[in-house]
N, C-alpha and C positions, 0 to 999 in steps of 0.2 A: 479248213482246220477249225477246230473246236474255239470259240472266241478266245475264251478263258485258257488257253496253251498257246494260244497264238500271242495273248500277253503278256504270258511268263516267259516266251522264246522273245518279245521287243524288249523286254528289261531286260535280260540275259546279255544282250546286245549293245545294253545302253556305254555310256562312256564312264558315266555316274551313276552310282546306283544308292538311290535314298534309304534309307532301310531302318525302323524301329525295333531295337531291341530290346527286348522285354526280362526283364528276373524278379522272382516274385520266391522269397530262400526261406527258410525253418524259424525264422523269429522271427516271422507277421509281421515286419515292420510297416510294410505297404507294398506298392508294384512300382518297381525302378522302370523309368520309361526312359529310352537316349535316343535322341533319332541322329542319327548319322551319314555320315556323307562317305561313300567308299570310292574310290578307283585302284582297277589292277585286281591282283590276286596273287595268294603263292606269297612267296618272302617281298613282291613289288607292292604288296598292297598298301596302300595309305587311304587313312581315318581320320575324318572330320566332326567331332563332335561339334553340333549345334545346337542342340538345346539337352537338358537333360530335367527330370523329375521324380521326387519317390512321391508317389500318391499315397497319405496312412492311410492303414486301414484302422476303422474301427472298432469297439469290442465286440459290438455284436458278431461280427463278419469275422474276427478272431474266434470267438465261443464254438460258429460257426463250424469253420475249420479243424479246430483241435478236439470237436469231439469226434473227428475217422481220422486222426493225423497220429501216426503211428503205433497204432495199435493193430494187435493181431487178427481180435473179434470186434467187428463195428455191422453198422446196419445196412443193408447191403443197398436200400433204397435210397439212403440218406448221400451214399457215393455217388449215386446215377445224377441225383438231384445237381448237388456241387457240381457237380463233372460238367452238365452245361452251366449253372448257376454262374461259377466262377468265369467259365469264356464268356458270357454276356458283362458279365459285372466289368473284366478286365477289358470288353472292348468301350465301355463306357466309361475307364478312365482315361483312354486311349483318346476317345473323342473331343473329353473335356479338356486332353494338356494338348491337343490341336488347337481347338478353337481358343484356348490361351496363349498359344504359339504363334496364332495366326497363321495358321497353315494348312492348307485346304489337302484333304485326305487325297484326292488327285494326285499330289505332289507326291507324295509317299510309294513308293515301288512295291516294297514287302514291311512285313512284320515277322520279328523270329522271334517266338511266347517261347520260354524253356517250361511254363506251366505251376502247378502246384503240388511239389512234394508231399505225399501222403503215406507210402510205403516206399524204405530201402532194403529189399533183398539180397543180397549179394551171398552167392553159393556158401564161403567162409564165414555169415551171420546164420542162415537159417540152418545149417548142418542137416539138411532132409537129402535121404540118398536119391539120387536119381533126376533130382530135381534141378534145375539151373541159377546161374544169376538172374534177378527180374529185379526193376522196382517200376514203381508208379506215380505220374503225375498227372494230373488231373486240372482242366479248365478247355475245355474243346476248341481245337483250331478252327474249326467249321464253322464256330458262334461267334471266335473273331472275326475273322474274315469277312463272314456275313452282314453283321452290323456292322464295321467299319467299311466296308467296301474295297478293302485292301488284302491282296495276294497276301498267306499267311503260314511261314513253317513252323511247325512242333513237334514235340514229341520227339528231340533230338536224343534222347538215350536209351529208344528202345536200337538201332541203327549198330552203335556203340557193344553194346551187350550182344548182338546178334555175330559182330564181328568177333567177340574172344575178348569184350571187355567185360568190365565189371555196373559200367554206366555209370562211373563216377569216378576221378574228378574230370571234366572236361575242358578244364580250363588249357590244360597243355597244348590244343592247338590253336588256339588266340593268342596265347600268350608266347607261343613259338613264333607266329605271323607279326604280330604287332610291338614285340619290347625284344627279342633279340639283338643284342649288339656283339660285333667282332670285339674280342681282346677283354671280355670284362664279363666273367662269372655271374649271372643274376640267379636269384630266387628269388621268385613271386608267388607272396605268404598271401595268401588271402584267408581273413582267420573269419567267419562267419557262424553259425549254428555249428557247425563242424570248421575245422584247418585242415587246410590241404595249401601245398607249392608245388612250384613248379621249378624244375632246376634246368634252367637256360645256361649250353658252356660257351666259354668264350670263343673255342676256337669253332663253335658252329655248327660240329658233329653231330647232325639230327639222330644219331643213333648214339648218343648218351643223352638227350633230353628225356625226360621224365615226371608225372607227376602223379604225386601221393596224396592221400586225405591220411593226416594222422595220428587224430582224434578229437577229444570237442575242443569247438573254439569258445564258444557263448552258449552253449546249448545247456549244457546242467548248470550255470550260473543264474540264465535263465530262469529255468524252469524252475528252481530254488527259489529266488527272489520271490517269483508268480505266488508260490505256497506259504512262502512268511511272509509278504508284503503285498496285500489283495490291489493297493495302489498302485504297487509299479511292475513295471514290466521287463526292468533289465534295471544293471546297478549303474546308476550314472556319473559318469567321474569315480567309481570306485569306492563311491561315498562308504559302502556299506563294509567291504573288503577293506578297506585301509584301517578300519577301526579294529580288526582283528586282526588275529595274526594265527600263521599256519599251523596245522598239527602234523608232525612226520610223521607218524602213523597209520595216518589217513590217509595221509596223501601215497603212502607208499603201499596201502590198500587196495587205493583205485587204481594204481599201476599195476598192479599184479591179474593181468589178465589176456588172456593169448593173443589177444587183437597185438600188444604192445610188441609180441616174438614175430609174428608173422613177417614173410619177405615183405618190401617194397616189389612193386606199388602195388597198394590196399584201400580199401573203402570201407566206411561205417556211417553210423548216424542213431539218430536217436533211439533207434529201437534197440539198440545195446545200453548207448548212454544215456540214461536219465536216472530217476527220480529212487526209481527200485534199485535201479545199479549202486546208488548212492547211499542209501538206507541199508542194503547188503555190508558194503564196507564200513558203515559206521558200528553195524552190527558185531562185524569181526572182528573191531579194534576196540570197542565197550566204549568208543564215542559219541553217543548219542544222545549225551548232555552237553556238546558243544555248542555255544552260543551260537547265535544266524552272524554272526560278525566271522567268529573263529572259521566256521563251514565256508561262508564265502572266500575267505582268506584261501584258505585249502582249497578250493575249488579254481581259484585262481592261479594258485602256484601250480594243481596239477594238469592246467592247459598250458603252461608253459611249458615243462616237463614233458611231456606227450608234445611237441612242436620241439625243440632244441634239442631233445634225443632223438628224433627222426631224422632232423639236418647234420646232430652229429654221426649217427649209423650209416649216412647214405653221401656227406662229403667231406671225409677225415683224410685230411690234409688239404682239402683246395680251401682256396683263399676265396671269397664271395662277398656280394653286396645283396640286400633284403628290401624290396619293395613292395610295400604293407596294400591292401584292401582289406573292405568289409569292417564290419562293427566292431570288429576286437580292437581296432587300434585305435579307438576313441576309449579306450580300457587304459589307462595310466600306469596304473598297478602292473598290468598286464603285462606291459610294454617295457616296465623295469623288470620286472622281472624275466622278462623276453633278454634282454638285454645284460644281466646280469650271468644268464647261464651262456651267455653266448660269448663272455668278455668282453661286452659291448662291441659290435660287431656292427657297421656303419647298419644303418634305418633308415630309407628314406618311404616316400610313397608313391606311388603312381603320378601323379601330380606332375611332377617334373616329369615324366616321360608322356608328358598329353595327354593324360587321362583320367580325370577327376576315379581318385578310389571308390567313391560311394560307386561314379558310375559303372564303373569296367566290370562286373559282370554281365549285367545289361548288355553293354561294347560287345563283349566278347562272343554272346550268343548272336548278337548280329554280323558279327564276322565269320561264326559257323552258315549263316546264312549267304553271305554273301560267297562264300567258297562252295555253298552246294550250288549255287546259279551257275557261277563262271569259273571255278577252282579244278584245277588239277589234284589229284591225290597227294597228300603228302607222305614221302616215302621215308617212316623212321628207322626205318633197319628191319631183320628180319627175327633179331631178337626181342623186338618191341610187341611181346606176344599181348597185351595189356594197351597198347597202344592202337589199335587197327588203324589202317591207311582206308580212311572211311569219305562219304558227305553221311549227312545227317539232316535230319529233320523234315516230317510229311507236309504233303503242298494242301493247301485248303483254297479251293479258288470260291471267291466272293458270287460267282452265279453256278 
């Protein structure tokens, strides 16, 4: 047997299975590294986080990024470039929060890279006849694997899309696996460059679980701040939002657009939402003398908006509890207002259910890993056309 499959059949095997998951999401923040401890699989599986880290990235390596990161027309060499650029870059911070760690690459079973978002296609964004859902993420498994010396899955959402999905959100089977509980309704808000939940029911019915992206989380808030404020990169504490206040006009601008009609479950990202989507609406409503304060304000009520009319269109009448990840809920503003259209509606975070929020994406893609090794399919019903009973993610072995 091939050495290299004959070691991904001994950890397949193992009892434990060590495994670094990796998210690197649409606001650059840096690469979340969690290495983790798994046994079991399927609804037995249990999760030991052990160390976790976000490596920033810096601006260069930003600049980098955002000039092929969601645009139609980019340079087709500068893609190739990135495409190993970022696997070598990402397996060298991989190295550095080891020898931080104290923990010899040996130790380490797999790594599952979810990669770097550059294009999100989904049939219902590009409206090209004939053409399917795609998108694309870039930083080569092959260049991890190889420098680090560690078994390596990626590329988990081409798998996804191949089955009848859209390749986004895929949080729904981690978070089916790992936060599930009998008798008690959850959603799990992860509000990042885009929001998407996930709606866990109580009584356990893997064929009403469901999860939607449904619409920005941080993403035009973002990319806003970036163009009025060359210093910063996101609005911190709300700073800039709280000194203004919203315009209903605008806000009910940026509402007005078919992503908002479309059934559950849906996917977007920024090549709908930004900067032009933004300027379009201020156009229509003759607000484009609104201050950077007023804009942010409005930009902040309408990610709210876009999140609390999704959960009310999709769970009108159940009773539910909200368990926050991702950078939006370091948003204040947000969060009030999250809470205000909800009737305050309990909040908690991850946290309490064992899983630092920052890190549980990270988690989660190492959980998709850990269930292509030794995971049975999970069967959501046979209306879960959006959902496919998949594994996920290509093997990169180190020789």
């Amino acid at each position: 047997m091939n050495a290299g499959l004959k070691q991904l059949f001994n950890i397949a095997n193992k009892e434990t299975r060590t495994i670094i998951g990796l998210m690197s999401g649409t606001s650059l923040d840096g690469l979340d590294i969690a290495l983790c401890e798994f046994t079991g699989h399927g609804t037995q599986t249990r999760m030991k986080l052990r160390e976790f880290a976000t490596m920033p990235y810096d601006a260069a390596f930003k600049l980098e990024v955002k000039a092929i990161f969601s645009k139609r027309r980019v340079d087709l060499e500068k893609v190739c470039l990135m495409n190993a650029y970022i696997g070598t870059f990402h397996a060298n911070l991989i190295n550095e929060c080891l020898q931080k760690w104290n923990v010899n690459p040996s130790e380490v079973d797999i790594i599952a890279s979810h990669g770097q978002t550059i294009y999100h296609a989904p049939a219902s964004l590009h409206g090209i006849d004939g053409m399917p859902d795609a998108t694309l993420q870039i930083g080569d498994g092959d260049h991890i694997a190889v420098k680090t010396g560690i078994v390596t899955l990626s590329d988990f959402r081409q798998k996804h899309i191949a089955a009848g999905g859209e390749g986004a959100p895929l949080a729904v089977y981690g978070d089916y696996l790992l936060f599930s509980k009998k008798d008690q309704n959850r959603i799990m808000l992860n509000i990042g460059g885009i929001a998407n939940f996930t709606f866990l029911p109580g009584d356990l019915n893997t064929s009403r679980i469901f999860s939607t992206d449904v619409g920005p989380g941080n993403t035009l808030m973002d990319a806003y701040v970036q163009s009025k404020f060359p210093d910063k990169y996101f609005d911190a504490d709300s700073e800039i939002a709280l000194k203004g206040t919203y315009n209903t006009k605008l806000v009910s601008a940026l509402l007005n657009h078919p992503f908002f009609d479309q059934d559950f479950p849906k996917t977007t990202g920024p090549e709908l939402f930004n900067l032009a989507y933004l300027e379009q609406a201020q156009k229509s409503t003759d607000t484009t003398q609104l201050s950077p304060e007023d804009v942010m304000a409005t930009l902040n009520r309408f990610s709210a908006i876009g999140i609390c009319d999704a959960l009310s269109k999709n769970l009108e009448g159940e009773q539910f509890e909200i368990f926050l990840s991702g950078g939006g809920m370091y948003n204040p503003l947000l969060i009030r207002n999250i809470k205000e259209l909800t009737n305050n509606v309990t909040i908690r975070d991850t946290a309490e259910l064992g899983v630092s929020p920052d890190a549980k994406e990270a988690v989660l893609f190492a959980t998709l890993a850990n269930e292509s090794l030794v995971g049975e399919l999970i069967d959501f019903g046979p209306g879960q056309t959006r959902v496919p009973s998949v594994h996920m993610g290509k093997i990169s072995l180190p020789t």
